[in-house]
N, CA and C atoms as a LAMMPS dump frame, in Angstrom:
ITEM: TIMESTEP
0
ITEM: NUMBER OF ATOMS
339
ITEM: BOX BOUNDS ff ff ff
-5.0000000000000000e+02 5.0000000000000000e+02
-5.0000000000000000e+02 5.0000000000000000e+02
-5.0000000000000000e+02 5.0000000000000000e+02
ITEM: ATOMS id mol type element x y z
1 1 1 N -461.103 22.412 -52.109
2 1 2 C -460.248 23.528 -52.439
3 1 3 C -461.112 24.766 -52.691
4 2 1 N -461.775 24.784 -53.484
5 2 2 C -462.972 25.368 -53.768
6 2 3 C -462.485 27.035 -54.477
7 3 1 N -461.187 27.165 -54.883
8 3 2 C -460.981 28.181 -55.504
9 3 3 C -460.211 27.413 -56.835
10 4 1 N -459.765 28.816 -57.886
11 4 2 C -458.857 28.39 -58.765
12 4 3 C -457.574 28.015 -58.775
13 5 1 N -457.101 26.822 -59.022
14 5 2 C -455.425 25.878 -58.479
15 5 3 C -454.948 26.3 -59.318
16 6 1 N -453.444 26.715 -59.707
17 6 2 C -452.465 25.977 -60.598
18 6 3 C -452.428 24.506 -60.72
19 7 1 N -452.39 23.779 -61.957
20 7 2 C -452.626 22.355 -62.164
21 7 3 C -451.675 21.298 -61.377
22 8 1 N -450.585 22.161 -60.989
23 8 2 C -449.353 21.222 -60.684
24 8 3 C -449.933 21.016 -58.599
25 9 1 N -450.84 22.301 -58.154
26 9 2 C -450.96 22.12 -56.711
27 9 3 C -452.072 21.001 -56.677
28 10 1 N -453.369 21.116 -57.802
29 10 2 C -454.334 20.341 -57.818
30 10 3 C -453.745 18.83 -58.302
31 11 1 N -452.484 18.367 -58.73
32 11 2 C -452.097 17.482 -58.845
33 11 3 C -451.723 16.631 -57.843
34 12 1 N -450.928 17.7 -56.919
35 12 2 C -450.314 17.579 -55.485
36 12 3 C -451.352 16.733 -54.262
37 13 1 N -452.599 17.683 -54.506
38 13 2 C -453.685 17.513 -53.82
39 13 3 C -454.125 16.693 -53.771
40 14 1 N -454.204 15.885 -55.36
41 14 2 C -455.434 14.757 -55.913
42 14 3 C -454.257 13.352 -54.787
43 15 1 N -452.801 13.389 -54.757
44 15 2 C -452.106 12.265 -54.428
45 15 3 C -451.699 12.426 -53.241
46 16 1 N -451.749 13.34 -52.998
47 16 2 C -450.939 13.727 -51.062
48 16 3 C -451.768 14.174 -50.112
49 17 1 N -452.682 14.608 -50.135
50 17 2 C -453.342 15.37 -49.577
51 17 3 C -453.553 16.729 -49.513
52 18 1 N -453.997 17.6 -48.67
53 18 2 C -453.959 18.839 -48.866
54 18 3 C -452.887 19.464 -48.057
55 19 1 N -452.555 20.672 -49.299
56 19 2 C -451.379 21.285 -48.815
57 19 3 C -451.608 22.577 -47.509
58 20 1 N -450.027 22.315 -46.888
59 20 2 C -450.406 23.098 -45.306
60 20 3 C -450.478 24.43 -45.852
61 21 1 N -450.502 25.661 -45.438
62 21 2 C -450.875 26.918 -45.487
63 21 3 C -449.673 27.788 -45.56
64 22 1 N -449.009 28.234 -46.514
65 22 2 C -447.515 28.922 -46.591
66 22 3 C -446.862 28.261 -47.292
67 23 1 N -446.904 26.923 -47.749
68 23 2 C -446.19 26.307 -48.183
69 23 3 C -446.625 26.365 -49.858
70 24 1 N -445.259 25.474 -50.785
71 24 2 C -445.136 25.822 -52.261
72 24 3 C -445.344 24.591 -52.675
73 25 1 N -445.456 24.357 -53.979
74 25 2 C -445.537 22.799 -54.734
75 25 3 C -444.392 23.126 -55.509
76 26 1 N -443.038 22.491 -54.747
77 26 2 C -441.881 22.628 -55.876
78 26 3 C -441.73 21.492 -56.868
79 27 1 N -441.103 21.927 -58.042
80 27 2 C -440.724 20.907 -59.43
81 27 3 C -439.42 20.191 -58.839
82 28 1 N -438.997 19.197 -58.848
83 28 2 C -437.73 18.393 -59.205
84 28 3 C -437.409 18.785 -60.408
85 29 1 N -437.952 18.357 -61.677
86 29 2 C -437.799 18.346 -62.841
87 29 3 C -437.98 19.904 -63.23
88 30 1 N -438.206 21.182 -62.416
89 30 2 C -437.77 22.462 -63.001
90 30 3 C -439.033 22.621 -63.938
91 31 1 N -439.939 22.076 -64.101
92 31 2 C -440.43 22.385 -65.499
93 31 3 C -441.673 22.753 -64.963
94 32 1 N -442.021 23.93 -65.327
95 32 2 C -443.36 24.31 -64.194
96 32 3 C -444.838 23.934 -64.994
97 33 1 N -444.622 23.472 -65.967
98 33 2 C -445.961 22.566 -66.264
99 33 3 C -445.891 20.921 -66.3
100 34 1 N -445.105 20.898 -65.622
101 34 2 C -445.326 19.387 -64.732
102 34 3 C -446.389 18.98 -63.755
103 35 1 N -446.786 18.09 -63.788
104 35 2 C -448.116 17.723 -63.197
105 35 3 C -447.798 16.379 -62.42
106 36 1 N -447.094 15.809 -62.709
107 36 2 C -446.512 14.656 -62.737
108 36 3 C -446.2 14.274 -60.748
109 37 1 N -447.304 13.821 -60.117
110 37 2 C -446.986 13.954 -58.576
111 37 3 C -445.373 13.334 -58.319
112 38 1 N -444.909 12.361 -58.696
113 38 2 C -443.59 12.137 -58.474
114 38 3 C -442.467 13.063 -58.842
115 39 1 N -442.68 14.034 -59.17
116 39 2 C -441.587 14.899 -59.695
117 39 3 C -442.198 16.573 -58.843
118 40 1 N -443.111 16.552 -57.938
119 40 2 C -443.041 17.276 -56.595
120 40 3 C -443.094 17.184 -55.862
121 41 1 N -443.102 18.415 -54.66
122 41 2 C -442.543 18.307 -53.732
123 41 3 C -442.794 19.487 -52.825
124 42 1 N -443.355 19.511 -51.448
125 42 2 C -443.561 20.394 -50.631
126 42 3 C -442.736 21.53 -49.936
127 43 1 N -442.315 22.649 -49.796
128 43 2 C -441.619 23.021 -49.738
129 43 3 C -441.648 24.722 -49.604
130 44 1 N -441.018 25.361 -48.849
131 44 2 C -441.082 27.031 -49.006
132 44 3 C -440.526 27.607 -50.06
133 45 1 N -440.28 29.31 -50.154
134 45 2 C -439.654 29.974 -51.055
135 45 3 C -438.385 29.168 -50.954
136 46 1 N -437.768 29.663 -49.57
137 46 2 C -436.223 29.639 -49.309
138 46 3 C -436.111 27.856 -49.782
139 47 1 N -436.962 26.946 -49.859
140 47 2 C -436.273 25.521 -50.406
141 47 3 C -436.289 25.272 -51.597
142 48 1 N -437.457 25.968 -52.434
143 48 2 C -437.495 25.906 -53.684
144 48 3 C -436.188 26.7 -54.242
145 49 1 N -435.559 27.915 -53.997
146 49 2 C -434.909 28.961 -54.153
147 49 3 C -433.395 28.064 -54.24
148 50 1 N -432.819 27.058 -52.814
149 50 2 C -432.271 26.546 -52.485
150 50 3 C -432.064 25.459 -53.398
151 51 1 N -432.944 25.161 -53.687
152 51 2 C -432.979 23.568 -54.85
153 51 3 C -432.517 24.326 -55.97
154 52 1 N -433.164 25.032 -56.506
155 52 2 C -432.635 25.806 -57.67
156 52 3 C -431.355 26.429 -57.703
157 53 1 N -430.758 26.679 -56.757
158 53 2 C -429.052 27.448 -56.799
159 53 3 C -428.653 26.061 -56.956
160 54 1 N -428.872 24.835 -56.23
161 54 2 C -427.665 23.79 -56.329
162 54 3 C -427.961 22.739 -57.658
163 55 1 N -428.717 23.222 -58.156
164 55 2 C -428.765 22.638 -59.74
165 55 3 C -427.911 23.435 -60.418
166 56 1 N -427.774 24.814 -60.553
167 56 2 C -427.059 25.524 -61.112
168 56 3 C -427.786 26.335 -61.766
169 57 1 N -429.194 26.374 -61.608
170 57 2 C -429.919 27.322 -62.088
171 57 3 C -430.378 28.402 -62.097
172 58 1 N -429.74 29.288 -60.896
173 58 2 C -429.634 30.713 -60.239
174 58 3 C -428.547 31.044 -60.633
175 59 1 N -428.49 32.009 -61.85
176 59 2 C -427.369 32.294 -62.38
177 59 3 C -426.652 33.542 -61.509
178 60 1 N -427.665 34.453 -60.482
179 60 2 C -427.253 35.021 -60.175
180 60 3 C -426.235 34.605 -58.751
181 61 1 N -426.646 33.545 -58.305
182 61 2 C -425.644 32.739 -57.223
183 61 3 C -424.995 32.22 -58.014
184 62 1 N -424.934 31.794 -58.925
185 62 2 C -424.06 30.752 -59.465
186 62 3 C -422.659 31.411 -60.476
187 63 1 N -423.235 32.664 -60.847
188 63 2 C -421.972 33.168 -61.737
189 63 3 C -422.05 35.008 -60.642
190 64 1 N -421.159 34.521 -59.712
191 64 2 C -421.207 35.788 -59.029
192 64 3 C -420.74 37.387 -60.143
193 65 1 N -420.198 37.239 -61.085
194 65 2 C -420.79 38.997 -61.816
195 65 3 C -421.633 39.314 -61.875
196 66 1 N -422.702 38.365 -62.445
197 66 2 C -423.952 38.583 -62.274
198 66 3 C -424.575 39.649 -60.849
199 67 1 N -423.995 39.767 -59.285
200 67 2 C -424.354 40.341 -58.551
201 67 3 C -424.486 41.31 -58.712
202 68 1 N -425.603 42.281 -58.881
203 68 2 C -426.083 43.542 -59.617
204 68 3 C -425.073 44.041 -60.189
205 69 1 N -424.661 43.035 -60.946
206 69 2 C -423.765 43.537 -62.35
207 69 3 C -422.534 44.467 -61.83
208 70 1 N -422.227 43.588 -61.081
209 70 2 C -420.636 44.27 -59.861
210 70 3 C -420.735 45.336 -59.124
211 71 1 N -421.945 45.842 -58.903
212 71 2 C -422.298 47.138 -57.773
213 71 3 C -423.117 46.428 -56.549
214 72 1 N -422.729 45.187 -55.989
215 72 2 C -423.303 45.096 -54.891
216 72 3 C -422.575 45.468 -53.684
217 73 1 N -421.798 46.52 -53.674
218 73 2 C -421.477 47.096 -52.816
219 73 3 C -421.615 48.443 -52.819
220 74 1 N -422.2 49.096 -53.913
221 74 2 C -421.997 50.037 -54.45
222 74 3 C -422.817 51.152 -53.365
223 75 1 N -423.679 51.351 -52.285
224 75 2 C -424.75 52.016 -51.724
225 75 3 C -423.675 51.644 -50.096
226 76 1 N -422.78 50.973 -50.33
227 76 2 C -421.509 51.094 -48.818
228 76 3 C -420.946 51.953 -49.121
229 77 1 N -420.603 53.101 -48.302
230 77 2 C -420.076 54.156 -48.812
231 77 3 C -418.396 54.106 -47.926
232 78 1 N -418.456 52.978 -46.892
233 78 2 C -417.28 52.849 -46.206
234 78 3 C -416.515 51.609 -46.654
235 79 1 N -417.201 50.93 -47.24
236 79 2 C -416.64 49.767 -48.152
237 79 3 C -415.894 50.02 -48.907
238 80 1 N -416.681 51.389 -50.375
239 80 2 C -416.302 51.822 -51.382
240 80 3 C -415.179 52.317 -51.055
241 81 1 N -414.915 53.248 -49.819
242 81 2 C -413.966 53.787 -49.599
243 81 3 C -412.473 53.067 -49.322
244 82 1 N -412.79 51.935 -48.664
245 82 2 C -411.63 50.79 -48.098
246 82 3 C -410.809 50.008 -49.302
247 83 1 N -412.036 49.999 -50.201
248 83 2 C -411.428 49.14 -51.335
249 83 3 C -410.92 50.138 -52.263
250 84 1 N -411.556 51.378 -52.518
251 84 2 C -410.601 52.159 -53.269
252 84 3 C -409.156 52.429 -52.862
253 85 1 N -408.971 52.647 -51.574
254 85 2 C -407.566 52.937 -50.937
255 85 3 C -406.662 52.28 -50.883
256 86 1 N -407.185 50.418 -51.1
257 86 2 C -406.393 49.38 -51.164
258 86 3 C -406.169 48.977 -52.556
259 87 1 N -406.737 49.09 -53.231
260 87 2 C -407.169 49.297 -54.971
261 87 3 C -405.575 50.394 -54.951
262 88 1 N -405.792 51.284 -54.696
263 88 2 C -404.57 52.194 -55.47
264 88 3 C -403.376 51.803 -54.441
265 89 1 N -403.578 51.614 -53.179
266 89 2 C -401.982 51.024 -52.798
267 89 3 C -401.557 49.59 -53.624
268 90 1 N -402.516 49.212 -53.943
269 90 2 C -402.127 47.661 -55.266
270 90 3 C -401.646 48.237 -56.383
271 91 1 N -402.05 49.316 -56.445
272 91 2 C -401.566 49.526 -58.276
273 91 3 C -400.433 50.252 -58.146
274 92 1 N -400.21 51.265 -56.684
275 92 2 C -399.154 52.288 -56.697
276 92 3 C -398.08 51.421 -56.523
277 93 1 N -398.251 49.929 -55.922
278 93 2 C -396.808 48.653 -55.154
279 93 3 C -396.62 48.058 -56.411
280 94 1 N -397.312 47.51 -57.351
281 94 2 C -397.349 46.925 -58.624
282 94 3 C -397.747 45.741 -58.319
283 95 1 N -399.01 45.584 -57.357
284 95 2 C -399.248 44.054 -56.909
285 95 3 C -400.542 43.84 -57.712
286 96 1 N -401.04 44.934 -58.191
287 96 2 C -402.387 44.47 -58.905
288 96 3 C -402.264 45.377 -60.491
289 97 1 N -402.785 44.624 -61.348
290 97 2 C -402.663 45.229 -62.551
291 97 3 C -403.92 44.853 -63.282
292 98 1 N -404.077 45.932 -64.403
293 98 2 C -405.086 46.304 -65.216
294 98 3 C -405.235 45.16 -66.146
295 99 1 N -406.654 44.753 -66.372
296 99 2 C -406.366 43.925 -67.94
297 99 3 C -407.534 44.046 -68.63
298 100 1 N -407.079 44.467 -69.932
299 100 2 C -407.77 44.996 -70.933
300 100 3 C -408.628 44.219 -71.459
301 101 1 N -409.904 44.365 -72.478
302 101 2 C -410.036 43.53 -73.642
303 101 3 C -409.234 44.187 -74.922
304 102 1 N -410.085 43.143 -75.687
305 102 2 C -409.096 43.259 -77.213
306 102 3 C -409.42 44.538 -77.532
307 103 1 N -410.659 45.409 -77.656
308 103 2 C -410.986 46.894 -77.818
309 103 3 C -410.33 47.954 -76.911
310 104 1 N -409.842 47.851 -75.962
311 104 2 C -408.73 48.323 -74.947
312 104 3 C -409.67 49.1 -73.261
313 105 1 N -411.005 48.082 -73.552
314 105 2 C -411.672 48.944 -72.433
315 105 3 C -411.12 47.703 -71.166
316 106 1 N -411.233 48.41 -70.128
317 106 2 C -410.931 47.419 -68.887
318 106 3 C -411.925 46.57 -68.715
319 107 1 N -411.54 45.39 -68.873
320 107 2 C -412.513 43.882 -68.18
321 107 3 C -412.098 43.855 -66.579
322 108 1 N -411.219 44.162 -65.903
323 108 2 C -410.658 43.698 -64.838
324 108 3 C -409.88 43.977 -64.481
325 109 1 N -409.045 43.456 -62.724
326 109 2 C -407.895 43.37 -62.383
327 109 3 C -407.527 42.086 -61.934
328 110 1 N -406.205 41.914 -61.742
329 110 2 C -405.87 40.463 -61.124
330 110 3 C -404.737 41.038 -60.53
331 111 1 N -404.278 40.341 -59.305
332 111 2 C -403.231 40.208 -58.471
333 111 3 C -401.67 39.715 -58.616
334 112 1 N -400.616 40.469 -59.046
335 112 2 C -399.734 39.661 -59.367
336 112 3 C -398.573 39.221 -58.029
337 113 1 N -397.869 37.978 -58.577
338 113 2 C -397.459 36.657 -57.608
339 113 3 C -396.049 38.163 -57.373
């Protein structure tokens, strides 16, 4: 190897061999001072990234508000526009309505039946 490892790749190394070139030493067990060769695993960004949303541990995939905090559309300027126009034909028909919190600021809308 002949440079400085993270302990978990020099772990990888000591039981598998050496790792290919681009590639990551992912955790099973999430816990990044694991050393433990049975609990990794070879793998890119996008699989490590991937393993981690379907545990539930990407909160930002996993609890979509989280998506830049409800402006991920916000830099579409023809989006913004489509949904505002349909936004007020919902509220002008009475198909979509406002709902408050207990302090009276808007949390939301929902669709009524």
């Amino acid at each position: 190897m002949g440079k400085r490892q993270a302990a978990h790749r020099v772990s990888f190394h000591l039981a598998f061999g050496d790792i290919p070139e681009g590639l990551y030493i992912c955790h099973h067990c999430d816990n990044k001072l694991c050393v433990r060769p049975d609990h990794l695993f070879l793998g890119t960004q996008k699989d490590n990234m991937q393993d981690w949303t379907v545990k539930g541990k990407n909160r930002l995939a996993n609890d979509r508000s989280l998506w830049n905090m409800g402006r991920h559309w916000e830099n579409n300027d023809a989006a913004r526009l489509k949904l505002s126009e349909l936004r007020k034909q919902e509220f002008s028909t009475g198909k979509r309505i406002i709902i408050r919190g207990c302090d009276g600021r808007i949390m939301g809308t929902r669709m009524v039946k």
